[in-house]
C-alpha positions in Angstrom: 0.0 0.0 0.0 1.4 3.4 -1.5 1.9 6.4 1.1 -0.9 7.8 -1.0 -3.5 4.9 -0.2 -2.6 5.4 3.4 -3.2 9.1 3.8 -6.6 8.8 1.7 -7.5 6.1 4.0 -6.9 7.8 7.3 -8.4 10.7 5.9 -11.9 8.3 5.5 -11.4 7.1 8.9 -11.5 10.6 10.2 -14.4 11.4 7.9 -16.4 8.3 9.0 -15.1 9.2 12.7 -16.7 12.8 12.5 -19.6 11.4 10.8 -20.3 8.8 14.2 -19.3 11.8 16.3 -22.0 13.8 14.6 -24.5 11.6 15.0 -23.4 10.8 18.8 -24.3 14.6 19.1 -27.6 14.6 17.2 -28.2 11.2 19.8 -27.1 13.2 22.8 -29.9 16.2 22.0 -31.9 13.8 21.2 -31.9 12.3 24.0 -31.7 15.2 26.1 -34.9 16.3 24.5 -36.3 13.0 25.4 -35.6 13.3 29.0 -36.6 17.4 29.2 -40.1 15.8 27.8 -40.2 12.9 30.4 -39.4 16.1 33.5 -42.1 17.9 31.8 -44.5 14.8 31.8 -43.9 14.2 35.3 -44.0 17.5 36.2 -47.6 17.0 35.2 -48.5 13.8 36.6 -47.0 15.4 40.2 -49.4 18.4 39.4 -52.3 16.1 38.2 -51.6 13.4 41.3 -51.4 16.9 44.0 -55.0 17.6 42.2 -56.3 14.3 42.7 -55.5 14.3 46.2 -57.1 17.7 47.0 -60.3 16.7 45.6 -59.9 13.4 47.3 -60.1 15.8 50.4 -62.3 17.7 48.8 -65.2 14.7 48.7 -64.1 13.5 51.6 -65.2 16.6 53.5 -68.5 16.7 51.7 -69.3 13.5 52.4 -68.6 13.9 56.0 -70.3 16.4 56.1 -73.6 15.2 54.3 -73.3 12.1 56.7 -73.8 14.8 59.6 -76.7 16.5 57.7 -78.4 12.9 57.6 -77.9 12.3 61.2 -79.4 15.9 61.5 -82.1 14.7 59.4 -82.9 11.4 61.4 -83.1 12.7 64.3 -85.6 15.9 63.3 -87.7 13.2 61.4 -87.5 11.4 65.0 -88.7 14.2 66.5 -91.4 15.2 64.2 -92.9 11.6 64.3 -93.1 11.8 68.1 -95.2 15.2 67.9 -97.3 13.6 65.4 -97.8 11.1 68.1 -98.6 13.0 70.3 -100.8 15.6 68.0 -102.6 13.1 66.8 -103.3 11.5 70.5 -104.3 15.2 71.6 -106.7 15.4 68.6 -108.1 11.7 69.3 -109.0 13.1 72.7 -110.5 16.1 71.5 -112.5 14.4 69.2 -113.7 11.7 72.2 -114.6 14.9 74.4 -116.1 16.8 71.6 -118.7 13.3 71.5 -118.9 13.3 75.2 -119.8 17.1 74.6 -122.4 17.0 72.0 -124.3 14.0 73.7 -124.2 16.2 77.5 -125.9 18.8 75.0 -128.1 16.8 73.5 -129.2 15.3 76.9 -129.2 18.3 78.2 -131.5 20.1 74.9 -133.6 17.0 75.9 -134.3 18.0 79.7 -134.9 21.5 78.8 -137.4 20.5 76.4 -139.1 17.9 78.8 -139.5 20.6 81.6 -140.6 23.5 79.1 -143.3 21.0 78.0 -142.2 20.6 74.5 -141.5 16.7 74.5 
């Protein structure tokens, strides 16, 4: 191999060396962009998985709360359905003295009537 043949093929090694060097740079951005992406990415899941959890809390509360406004509920139904009870015991009475009531009068409208001569 000639001097000449030598140098042209060191200088195609070189070439072919800059050439793989070139593309381990284009790689290395490349790549670099690849992993910038991936920060942003998780950057975003971190945000999206601090969300989640907030309105976790978020329902969580509600809930709670809406459990106390039942128990609220229960026991004000309770109550009412006691008064009815007893309204409706009250009224029962009423009604049973109201009978009593008209028949005294009646009894009475009967006397009155007997005595005044006009039965």
């Amino acid at each position: 191999m000639t001097t000449e043949e030598r140098i042209l093929r060191l200088e195609n090694s070189f070439n072919t060396l800059a050439e793989l060097a070139a593309q381990s740079d284009a790689r290395d951005a490349t790549l670099a962009d690849l992993v910038a992406k991936a920060n942003a990415r998780t950057d975003t899941l971190e945000e999206f998985a601090a969300d989640v959890r907030e309105f976790t809390r978020i329902l969580t509360e509600i809930t709670r709360r809406h459990g106390e406004r039942l128990e609220d509920h229960d026991s004000q139904m309770a109550e009412l359905r006691a008064a009815q009870a007893n309204t409706e015991h009250k009224l029962a009475a009423l009604v049973d003295a109201q009978i009593k009531t008209e028949d005294a009068l009646r009894r009475l409208t009967e006397k009155v009537d007997r005595l005044a001569g006009n039965g």
